[in-house]
C-alpha positions in Angstrom: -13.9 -20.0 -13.8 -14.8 -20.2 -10.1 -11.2 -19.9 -7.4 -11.7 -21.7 -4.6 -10.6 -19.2 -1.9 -8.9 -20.0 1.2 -8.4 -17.6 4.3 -5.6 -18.3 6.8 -5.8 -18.1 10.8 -4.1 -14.9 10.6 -6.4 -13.6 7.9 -9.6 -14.6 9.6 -8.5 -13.0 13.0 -7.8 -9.5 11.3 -11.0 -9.5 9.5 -13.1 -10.8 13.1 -11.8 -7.8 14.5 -13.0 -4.9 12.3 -16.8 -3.5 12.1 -19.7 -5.1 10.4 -19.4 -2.9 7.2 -15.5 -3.2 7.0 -15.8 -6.9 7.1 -18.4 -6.8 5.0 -16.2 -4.4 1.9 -13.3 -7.0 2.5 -14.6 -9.7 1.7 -16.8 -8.6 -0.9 -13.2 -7.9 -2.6 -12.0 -11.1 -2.0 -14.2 -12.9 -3.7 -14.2 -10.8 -6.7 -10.2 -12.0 -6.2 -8.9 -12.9 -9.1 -10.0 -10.8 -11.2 -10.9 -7.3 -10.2 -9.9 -4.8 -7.8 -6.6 -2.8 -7.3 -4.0 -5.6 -7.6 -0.5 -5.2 -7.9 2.4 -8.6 -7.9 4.6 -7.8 -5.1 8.5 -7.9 -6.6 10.5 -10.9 -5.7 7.7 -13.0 -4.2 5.1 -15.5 -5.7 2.6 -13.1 -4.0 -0.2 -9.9 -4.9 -1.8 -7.7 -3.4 -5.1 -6.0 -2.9 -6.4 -2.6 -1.6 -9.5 -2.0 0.1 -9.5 1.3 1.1 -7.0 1.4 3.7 -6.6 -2.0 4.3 -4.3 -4.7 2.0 -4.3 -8.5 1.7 -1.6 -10.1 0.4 -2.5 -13.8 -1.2 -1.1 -16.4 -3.5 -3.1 -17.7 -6.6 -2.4 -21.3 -8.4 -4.1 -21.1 -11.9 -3.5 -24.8 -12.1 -5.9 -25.8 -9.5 -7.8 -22.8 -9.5 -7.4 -21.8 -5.5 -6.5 -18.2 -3.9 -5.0 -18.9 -1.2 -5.5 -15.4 1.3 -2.2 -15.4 3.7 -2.8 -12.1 5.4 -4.7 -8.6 5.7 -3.9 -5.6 7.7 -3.7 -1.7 7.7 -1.4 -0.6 4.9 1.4 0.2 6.6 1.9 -3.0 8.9 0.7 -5.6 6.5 3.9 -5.8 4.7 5.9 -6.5 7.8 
């Protein structure tokens, strides 16, 4: 089963910003997403996360329509904010 996997604005901008082979790591991990990696559900949201390293990214999956939906990466102490 292939996810269609969408990044946001927000997502995109974080990722522009870091070096050619930390770019590269994350989104290798992403689109392994949904299926592999260190994923956790956050409690009381809809949402999960994944770690890369020292960076997170929170997205949303819909099984239904098979789409990953990235709403944001960061450093792991400011993503959550």
């Amino acid at each position: 089963m292939n996810y269609k996997i969408e990044l946001s604005k927000k997502a995109q901008k974080f990722i522009s910003k870091l070096e050619q082979k930390d770019q590269k790591r994350i989104l290798q991990s992403i689109y392994k997403l949904p299926f592999s990696g260190d994923i956790k559900h956050l409690k009381g949201l809809s949402r999960y996360r994944l770690r890369v390293g020292d960076y997170r990214v929170i997205y949303e999956i819909n099984n239904e329509v098979l789409f990953v939906n990235v709403i944001n990466i960061g450093n792991r102490g400011d993503v959550y904010k």
